[in-house]
C-alpha positions in Angstrom: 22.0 -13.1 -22.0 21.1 -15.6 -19.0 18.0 -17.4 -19.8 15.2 -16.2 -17.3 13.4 -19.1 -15.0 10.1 -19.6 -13.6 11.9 -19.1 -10.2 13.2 -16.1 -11.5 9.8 -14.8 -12.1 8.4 -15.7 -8.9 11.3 -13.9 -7.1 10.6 -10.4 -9.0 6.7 -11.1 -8.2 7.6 -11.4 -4.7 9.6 -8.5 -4.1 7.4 -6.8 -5.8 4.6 -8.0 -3.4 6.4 -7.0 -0.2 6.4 -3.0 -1.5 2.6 -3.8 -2.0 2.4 -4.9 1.7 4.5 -2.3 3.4 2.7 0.4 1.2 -1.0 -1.1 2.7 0.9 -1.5 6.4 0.5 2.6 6.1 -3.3 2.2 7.2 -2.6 1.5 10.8 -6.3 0.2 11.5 -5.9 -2.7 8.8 -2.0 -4.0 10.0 -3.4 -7.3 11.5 -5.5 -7.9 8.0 -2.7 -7.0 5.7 0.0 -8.8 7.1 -2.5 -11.9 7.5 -3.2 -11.9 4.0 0.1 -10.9 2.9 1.7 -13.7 4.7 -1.1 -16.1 3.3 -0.5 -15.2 -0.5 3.6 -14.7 0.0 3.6 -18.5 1.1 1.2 -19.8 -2.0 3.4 -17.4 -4.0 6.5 -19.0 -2.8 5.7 -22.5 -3.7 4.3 -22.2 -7.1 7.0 -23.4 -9.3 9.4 -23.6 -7.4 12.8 -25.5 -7.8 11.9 -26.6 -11.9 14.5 -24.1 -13.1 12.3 -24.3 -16.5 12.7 -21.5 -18.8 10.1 -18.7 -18.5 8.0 -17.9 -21.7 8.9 -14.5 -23.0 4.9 -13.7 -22.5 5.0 -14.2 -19.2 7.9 -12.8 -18.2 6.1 -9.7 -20.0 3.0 -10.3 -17.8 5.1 -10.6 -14.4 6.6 -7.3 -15.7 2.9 -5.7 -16.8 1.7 -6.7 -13.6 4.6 -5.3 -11.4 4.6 -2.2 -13.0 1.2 -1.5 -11.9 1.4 -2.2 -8.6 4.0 0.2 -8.5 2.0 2.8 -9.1 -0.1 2.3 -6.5 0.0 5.8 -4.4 -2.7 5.0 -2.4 -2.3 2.5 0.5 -6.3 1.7 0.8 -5.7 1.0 -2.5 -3.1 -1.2 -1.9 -4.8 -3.2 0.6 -7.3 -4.3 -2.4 -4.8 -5.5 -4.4 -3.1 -8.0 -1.6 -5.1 -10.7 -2.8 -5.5 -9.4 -7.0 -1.5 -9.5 -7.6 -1.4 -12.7 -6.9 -3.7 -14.5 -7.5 -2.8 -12.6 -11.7 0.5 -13.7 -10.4 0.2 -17.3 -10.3 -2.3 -17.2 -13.7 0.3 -15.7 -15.5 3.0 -18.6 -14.4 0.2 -21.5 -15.5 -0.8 -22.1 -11.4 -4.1 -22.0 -9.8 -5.1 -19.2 -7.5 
């Protein structure tokens, strides 16, 4: 079994992030906001981390995966919106970064 990396972390996070955006996209009135903030956070999310390779810590790989699965239950796209900025900034705490 391949050892997981920090990079491969932030690469599940942000997939996960983009079906958060295009599920809050759904409220036509708040595109302009969402993709502003979604563009904001992809790019900090993008840069924590990056390129170290280091091994990811079984715990938070399991907190990536906590926090992905419940963002994937989001049904409702208002409620999506207010979790643009929550996933990741929980993100970035679980990989050691500051929000």
């Amino acid at each position: 079994m391949p050892t997981l990396t920090v990079d491969d972390a932030i690469d599940r996070a942000l997939a996960a992030y983009a079906r958060l955006t295009e599920h809050a996209e759904e409220v036509e009135d708040e595109w302009s906001y969402v993709n502003d903030l979604s563009t904001a956070w992809r790019e900090r999310l993008e840069g924590a981390g990056r390129g170290t390779d280091a091994p990811l810590d079984p715990a938070v790989d399991a907190a990536i995966d906590r926090l992905i699965d419940e963002v994937d239950r989001i049904t409702d796209p208002h409620r999506a919106i207010d979790w643009l900025s929550t996933f990741p900034q929980i993100a970035l705490l679980a990989l050691g970064e500051t929000p």
